[in-house]
C-alpha positions as CSV (number, residue, x, y, z in Angstrom):
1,X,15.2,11.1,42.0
2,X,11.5,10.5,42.3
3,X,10.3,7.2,40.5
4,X,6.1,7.7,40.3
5,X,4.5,4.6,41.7
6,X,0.8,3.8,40.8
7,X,-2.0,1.3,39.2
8,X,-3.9,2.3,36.3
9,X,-7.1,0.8,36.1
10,X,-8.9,1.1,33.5
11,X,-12.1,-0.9,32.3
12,X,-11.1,-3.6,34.1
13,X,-7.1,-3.6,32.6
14,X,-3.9,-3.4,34.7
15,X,-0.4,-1.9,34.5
16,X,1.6,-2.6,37.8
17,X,4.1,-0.8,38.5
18,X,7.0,-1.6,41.3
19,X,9.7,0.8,42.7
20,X,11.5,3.0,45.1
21,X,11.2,6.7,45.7
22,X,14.3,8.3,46.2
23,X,14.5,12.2,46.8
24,X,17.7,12.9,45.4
25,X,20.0,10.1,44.1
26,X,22.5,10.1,41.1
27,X,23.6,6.8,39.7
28,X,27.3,6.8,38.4
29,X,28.7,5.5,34.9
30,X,32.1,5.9,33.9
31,X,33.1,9.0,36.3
32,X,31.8,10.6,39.3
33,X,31.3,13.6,36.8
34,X,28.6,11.3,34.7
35,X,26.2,11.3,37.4
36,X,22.6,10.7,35.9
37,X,19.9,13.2,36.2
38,X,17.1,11.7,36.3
39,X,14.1,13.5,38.4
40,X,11.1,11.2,37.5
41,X,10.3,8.3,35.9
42,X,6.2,7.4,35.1
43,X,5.3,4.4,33.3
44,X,1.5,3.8,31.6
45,X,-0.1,1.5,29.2
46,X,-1.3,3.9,26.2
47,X,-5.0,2.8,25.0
48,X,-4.7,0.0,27.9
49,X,-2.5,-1.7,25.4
50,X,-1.4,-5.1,27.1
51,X,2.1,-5.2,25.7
52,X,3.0,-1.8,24.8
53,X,4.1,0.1,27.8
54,X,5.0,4.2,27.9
55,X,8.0,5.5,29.8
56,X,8.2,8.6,30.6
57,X,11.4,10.0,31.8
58,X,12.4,13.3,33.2
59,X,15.9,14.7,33.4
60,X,17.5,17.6,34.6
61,X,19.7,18.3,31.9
62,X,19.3,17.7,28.2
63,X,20.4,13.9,27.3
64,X,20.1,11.5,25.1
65,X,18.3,8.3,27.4
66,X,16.8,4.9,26.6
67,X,15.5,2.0,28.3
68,X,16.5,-1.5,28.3
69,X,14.2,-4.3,29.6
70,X,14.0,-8.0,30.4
71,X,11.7,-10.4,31.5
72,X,12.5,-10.8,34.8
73,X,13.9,-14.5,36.2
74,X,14.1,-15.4,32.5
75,X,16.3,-15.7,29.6
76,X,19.1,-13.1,29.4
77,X,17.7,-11.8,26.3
78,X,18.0,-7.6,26.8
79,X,15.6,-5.3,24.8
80,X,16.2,-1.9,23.8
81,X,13.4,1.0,23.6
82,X,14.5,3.7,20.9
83,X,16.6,6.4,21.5
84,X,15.1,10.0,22.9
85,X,17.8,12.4,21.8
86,X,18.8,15.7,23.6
87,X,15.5,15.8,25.5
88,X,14.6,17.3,29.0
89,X,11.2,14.9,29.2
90,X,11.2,11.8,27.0
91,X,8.9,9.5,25.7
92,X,10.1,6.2,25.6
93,X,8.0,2.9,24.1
94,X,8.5,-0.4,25.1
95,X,7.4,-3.0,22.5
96,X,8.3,-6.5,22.6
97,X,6.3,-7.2,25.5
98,X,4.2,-10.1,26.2
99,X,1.1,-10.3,28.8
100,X,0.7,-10.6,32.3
101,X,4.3,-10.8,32.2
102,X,7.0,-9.0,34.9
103,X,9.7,-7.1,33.4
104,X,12.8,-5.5,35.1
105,X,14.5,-2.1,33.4
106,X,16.9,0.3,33.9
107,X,16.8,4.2,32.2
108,X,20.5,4.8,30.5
109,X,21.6,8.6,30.3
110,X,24.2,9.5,27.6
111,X,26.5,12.6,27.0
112,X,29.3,13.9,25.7
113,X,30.3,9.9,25.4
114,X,29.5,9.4,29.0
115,X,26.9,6.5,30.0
116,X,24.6,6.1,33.1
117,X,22.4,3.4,34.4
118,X,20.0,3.9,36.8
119,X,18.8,1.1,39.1
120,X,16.9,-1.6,38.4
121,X,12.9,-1.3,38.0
122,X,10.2,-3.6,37.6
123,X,6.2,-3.9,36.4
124,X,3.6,-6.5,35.4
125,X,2.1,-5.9,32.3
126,X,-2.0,-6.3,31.8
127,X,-3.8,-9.2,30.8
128,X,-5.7,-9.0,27.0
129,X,-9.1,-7.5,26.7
130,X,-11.5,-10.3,26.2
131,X,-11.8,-9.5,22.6
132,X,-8.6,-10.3,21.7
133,X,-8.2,-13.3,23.9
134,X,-8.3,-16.4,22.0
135,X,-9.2,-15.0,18.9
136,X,-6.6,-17.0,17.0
137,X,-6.4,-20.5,16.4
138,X,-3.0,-22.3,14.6
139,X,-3.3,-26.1,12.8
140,X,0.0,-27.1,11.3
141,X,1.0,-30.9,10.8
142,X,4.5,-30.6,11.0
143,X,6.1,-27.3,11.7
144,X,9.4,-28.9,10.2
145,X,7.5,-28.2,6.6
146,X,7.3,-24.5,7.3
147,X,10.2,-22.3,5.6
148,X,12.9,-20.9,8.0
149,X,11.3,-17.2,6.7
150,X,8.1,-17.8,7.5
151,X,8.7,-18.9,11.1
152,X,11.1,-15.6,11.4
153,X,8.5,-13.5,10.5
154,X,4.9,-12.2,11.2
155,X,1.7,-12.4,9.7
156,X,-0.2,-8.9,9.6
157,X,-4.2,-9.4,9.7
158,X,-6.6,-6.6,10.7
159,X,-10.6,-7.1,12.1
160,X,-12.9,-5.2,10.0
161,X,-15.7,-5.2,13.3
162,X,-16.1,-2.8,16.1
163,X,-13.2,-2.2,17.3
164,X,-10.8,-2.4,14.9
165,X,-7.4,-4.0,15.9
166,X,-4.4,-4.5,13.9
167,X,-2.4,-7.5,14.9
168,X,1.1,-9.0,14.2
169,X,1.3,-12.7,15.2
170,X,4.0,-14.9,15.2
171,X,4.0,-18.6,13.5
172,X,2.3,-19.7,16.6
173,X,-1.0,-17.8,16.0
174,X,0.6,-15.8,19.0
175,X,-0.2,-11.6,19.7
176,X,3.5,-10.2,19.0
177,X,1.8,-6.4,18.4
178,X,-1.6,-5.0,18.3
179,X,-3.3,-1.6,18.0
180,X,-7.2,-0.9,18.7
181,X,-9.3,1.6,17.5
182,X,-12.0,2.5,18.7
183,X,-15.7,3.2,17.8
184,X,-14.4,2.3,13.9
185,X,-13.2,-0.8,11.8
186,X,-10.1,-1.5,9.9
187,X,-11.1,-2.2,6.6
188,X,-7.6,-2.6,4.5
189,X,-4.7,-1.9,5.8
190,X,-0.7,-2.1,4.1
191,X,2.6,-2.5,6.1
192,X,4.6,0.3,4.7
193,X,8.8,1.1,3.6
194,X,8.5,3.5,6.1
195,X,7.5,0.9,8.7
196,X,4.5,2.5,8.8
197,X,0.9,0.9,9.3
198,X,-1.7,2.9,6.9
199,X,-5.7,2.1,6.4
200,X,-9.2,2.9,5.7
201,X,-11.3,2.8,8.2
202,X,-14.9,2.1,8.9
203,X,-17.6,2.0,10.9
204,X,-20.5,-0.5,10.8
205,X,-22.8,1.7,8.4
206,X,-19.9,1.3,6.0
207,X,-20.0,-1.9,3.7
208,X,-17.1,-4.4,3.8
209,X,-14.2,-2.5,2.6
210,X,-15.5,1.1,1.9
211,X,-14.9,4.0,4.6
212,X,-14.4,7.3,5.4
213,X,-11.1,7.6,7.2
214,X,-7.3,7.5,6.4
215,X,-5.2,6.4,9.5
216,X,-1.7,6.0,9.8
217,X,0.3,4.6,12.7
218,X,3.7,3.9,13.7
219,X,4.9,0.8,15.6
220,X,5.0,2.5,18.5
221,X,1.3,3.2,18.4
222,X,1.6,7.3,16.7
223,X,-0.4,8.7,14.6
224,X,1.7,9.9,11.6
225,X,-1.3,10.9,8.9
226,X,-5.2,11.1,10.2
227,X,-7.9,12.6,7.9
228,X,-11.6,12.1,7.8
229,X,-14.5,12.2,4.8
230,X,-15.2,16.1,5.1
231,X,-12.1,17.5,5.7
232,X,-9.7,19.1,3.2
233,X,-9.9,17.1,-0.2
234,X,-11.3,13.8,0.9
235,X,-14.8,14.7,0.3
236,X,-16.1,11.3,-0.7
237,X,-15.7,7.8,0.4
238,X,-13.1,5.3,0.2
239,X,-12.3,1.7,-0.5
240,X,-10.7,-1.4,-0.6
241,X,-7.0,0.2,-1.2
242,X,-4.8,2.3,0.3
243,X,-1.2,3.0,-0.6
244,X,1.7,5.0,-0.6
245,X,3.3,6.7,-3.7
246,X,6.9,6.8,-4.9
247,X,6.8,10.5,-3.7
248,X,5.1,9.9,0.1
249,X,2.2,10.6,-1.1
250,X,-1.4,8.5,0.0
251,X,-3.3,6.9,-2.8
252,X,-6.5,5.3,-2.3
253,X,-9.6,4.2,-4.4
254,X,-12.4,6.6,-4.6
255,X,-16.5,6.7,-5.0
256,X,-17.2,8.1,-7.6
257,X,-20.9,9.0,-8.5
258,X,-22.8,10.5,-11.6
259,X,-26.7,11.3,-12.1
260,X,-27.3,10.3,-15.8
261,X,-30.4,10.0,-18.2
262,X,-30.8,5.5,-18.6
263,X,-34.0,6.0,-20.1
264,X,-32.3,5.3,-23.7
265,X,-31.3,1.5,-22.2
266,X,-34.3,1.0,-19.6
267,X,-33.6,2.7,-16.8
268,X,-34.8,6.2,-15.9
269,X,-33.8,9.7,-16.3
270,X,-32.0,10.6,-13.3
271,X,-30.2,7.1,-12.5
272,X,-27.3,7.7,-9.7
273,X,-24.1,5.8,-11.4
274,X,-22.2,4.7,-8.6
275,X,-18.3,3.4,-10.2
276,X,-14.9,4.1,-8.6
277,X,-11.8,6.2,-9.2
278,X,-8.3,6.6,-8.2
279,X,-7.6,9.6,-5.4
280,X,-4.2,10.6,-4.5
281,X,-3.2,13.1,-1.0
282,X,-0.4,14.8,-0.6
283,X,0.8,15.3,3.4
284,X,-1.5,17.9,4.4
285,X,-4.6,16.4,2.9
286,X,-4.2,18.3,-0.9
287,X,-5.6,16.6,-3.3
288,X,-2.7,15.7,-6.2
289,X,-4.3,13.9,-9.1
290,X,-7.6,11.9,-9.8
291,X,-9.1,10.0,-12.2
292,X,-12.2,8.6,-12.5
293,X,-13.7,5.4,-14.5
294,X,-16.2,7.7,-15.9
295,X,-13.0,9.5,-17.5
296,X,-12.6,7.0,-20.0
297,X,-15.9,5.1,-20.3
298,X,-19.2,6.2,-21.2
299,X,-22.0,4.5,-19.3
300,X,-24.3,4.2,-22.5
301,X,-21.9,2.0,-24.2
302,X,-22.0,-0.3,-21.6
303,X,-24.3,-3.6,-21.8
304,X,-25.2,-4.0,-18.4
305,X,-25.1,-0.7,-17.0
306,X,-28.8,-0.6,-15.5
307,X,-28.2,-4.0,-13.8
308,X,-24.9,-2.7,-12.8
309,X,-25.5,1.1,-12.1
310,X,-25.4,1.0,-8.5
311,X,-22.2,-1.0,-8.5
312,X,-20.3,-0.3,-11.6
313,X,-17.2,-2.1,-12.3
314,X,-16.5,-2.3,-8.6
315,X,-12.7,-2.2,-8.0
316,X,-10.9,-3.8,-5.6
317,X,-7.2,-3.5,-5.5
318,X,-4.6,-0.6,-6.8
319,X,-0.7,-1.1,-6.9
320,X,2.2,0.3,-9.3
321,X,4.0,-1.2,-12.3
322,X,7.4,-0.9,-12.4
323,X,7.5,1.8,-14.6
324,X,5.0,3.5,-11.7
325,X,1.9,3.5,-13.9
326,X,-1.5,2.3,-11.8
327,X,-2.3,-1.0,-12.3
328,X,-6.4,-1.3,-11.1
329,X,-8.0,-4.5,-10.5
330,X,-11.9,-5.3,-11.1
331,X,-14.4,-7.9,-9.6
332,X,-17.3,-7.4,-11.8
333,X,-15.8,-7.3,-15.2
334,X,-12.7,-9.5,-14.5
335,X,-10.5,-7.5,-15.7
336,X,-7.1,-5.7,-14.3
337,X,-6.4,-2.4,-15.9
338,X,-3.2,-0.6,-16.6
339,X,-3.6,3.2,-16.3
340,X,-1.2,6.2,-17.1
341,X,-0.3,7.6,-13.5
342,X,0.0,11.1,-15.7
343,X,-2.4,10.9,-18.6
344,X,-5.3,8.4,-17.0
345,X,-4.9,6.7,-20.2
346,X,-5.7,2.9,-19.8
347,X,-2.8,1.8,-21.4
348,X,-4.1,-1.8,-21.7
349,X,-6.8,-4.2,-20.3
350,X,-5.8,-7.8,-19.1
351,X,-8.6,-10.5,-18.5
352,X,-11.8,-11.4,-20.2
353,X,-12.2,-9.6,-23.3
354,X,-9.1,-7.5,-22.7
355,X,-6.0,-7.2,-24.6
356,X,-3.4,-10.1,-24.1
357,X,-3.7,-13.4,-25.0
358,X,-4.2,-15.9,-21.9
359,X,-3.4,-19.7,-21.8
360,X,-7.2,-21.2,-21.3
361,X,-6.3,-23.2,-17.9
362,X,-5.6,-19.4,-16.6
363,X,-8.6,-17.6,-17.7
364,X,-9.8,-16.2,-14.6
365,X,-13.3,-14.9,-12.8
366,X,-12.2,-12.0,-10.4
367,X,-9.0,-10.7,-8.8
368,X,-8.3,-9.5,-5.3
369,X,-4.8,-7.9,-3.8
370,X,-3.3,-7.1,-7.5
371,X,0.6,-6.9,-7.3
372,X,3.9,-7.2,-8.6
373,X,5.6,-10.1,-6.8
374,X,9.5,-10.1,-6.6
375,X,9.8,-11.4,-9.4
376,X,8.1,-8.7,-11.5
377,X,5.1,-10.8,-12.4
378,X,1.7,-9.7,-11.9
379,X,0.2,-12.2,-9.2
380,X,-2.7,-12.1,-8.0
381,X,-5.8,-13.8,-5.9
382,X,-8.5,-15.5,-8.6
383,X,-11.8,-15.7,-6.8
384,X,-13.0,-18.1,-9.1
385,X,-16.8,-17.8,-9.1
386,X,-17.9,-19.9,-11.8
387,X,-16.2,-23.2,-11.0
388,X,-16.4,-22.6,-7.1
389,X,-12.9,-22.8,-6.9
390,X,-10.2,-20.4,-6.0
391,X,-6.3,-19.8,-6.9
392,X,-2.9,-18.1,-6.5
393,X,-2.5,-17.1,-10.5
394,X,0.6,-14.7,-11.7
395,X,2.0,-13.9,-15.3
396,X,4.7,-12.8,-16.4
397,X,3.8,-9.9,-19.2
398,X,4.9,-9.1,-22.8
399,X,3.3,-5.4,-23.0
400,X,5.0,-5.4,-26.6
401,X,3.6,-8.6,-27.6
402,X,0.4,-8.5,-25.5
403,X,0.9,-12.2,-24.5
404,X,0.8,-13.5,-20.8
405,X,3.0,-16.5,-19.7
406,X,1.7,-18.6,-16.7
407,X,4.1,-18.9,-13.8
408,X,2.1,-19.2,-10.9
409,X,-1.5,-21.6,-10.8
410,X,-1.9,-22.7,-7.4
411,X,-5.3,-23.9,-6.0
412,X,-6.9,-23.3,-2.4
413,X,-7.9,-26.4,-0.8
414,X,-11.8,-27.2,-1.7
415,X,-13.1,-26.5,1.7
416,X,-11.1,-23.1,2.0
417,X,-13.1,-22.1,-1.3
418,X,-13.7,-17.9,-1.4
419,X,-15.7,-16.2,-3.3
420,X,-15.6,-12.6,-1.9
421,X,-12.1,-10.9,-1.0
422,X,-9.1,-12.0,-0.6
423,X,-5.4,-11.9,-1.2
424,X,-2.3,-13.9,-2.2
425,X,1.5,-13.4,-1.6
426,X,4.7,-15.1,-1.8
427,X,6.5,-16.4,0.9
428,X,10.5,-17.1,0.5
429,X,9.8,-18.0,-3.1
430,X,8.1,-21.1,-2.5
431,X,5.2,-21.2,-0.2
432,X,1.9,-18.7,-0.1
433,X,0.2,-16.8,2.2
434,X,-3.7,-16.6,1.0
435,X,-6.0,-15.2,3.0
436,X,-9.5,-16.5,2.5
437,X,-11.8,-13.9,4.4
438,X,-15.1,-16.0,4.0
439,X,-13.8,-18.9,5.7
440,X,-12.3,-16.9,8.5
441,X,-8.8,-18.3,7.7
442,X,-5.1,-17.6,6.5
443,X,-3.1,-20.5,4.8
444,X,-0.1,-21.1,4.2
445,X,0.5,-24.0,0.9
446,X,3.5,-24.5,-1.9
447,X,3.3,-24.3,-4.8
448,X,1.5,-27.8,-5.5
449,X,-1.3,-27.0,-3.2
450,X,-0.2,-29.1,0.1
451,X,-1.3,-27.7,3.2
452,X,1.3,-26.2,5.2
453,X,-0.2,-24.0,7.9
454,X,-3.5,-22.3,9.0
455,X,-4.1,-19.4,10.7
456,X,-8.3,-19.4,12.4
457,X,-9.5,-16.3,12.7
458,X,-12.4,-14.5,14.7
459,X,-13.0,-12.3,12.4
460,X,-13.0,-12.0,8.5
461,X,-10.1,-9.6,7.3
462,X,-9.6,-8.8,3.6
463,X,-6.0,-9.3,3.3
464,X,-3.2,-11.2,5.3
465,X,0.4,-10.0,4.5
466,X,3.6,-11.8,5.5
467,X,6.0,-9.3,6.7
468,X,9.6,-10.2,7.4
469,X,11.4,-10.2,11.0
470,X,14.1,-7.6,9.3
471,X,11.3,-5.0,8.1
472,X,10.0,-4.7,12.0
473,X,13.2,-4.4,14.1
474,X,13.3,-3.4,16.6
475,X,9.9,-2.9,17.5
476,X,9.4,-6.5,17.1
477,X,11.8,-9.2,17.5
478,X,10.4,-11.7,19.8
């Protein structure tokens, strides 16, 4: 067997790689007639990713093969890459990998219920670029406060700069997974069912959350979906959302622009109406349905709609109901709109001036990162612009009634006040995880406001989601 034996360098970054060469040399399992046939093994760091290391195995036979890993002189803990079935050459990803750390392996060979292990191997993964080195910054007063959940599982933040990086960090503030991409941002991103990663991204000539790219990764670092502004039927900009349907499908919002006569209510004749819409792809980039704001409102009818034309309702968030109809957040109106996933009938309008009666001490300003929590109520993040102060706020909703209860009213600590972007979730039913992008932070609190945890970011990203240890296995259990 040959084992390939090199250093990539790359920008400064190293993988290093320790082992023998053999020419020929079979390594027995259960019988001298499982000998494994292994001809080359070549290891490399895709994207000169520090803790995510490619293993590339070549056998003489088809098998089924994996590799297990450790961290060499330390705890017996043994990780397991996934298994490359019936394969000549296979691809193997090793995740759950920390830097400038030396790991030992072996390559296992299966057939016909027969195992093989090779010997054992060893390399030294790379050190973080120097953009992602100390970019995160943990203050908790007493980690005995934190739930049992939270400190299982990960926190899932994104930088919106050049270059964009997804990251999954552990209770610690440490780097458990990251992705980079480069020359582009990531402007929203959504851990998936499918254990999937998918976002908008953005380059710098994009404003905060709009873009012009659909990416979707795996957690081994593939690309599953990739489409750009231009090609097939995403032919105008995206923003702030980006989902997946019941059916697989990716829905997003959209840009949506019209050239009107304003002359009527003081603006000109050929005013561009820039507003939004709701844009859904099937797999091969087909567009499935849309809908558009302009669909069900006329421009004329609308107060402000010279002050507002270049920014019209601005929406900001886009999840389902539980009977799968859209439910559409917006920032400028305050409202959060309910909308026939068939018809694009607004169904009803919740918020100032909308539909459902609301207990004064929850009126709210503006919502970010609209959802149904676990519960089934809507929850969402409450900006709170005209009393400078901002809050978790859900309800639970009588569509028959049109009345809101209160369930959830839980304000952000003055000094962690954000009036732009944002998001809100529940953590093991009593704690949240807010992320307040202008102050560069992610909190954890309960439900009375105390301070729990913060997370200090280098960068501003417009959501934080909690993601449970369970939902990332094995790709991440460390």
């Amino acid at each position: 067997m040959h084992h390939s034996i090199y250093t990539k360098k790359n920008s400064g970054l190293f993988l290093q790689l320790t082992a023998f060469v053999f020419t020929m040399l079979f390594f027995y399992g259960c019988s001298s007639n499982c000998a494994q046939k292994v001809s080359e093994i070549r290891l490399s760091s895709p994207g000169n990713n520090a803790i995510r290391v490619n293993v590339a195995v070549f056998t003489t036979d088809t098998l089924d093969t994996y590799i297990k890993y450790w961290v060499k002189d330390g705890n017996t803990e043994v990780f397991n890459s996934p298994l490359s079935k019936h394969q000549l050459h296979h691809n193997l990803i090793l995740t759950n990998l920390k830097a400038q750390e030396t790991y030992e392996y072996s390559v296992v060979t299966k057939n016909n219920n027969c195992e093989a292990t090779s010997k054992t191997y060893s390399f030294k993964t790379q050190d973080y670029p120097i953009w992602i080195k100390d970019a995160f910054k943990v203050i908790c007063p007493d980690t005995l406060a934190l739930p049992a959940k939270f400190k299982d599982g990960y926190v899932m933040v994104y930088r919106r700069e050049l270059p964009g990086i997804f990251y999954f960090l552990n209770y610690n503030g440490e780097i458990v997974w990251y992705h980079q991409v480069n020359e582009t941002g990531v402007k929203v991103a959504h851990f998936t069912d499918n254990k999937t990663i998918l976002s908008i991204l953005g380059n710098e000539t994009y404003e905060t959350s709009y873009g012009d790219e659909i990416l979707e990764i795996s957690l081994t670092g593939d690309t599953i979906f990739h489409l750009k502004k231009g090609q097939k039927d995403l032919q105008q900009t995206i923003h702030h959302e980006i989902l997946l349907t019941p059916e697989n499908n990716i829905a997003t919002i959209s840009v949506e622009q019209k050239i009107m006569d304003l002359s009527s209510v003081g603006g000109t004749k050929n005013d561009t109406i820039k507003s939004d819409g709701i844009l859904i792809l099937d797999r091969s980039g087909k567009k499935v349905w849309q809908w558009s704001i302009f669909d069900v409102l006329d421009p004329l009818k609308e107060k402000n709609i010279v002050k507002e034309h270049k920014d019209w309702m601005h929406a900001n968030s886009l999840a389902y109901d539980k009977d799968g109809n859209f439910l559409l957040s917006f920032y400028n109106n305050g409202q959060i709109w309910k909308i026939d996933s068939k018809t694009g009938k607004v169904i009803w309008k919740f918020g100032k001036g909308g539909n459902f009666a609301i207990p004064k001490e929850m009126i709210f300003d503006q919502s970010h990162a609209v959802h149904l929590n676990k519960f089934g109520d809507l929850m969402f993040f409450d900006n709170g612009t005209s009393k400078k102060v901002s809050r978790t706020l859900s309800f639970t909703i009588n569509e028959s009634e049109k009345k809101a209860s209160a369930v959830i009213n839980t304000i952000l600590p003055a000094d962690t006040y954000n009036e732009r972007m944002g998001s809100s979730y529940l953590v093991a039913d009593t704690t949240l995880l807010t992320c307040a992008s202008k102050r560069n932070a992610v909190l954890l609190t309960n439900m009375k406001s105390t301070f729990l945890w913060m997370l200090r970011t280098g960068t501003s990203p417009y959501r934080a989601e909690f993601i449970s240890k369970e939902k990332l296995a094995p790709f991440i259990e460390r």
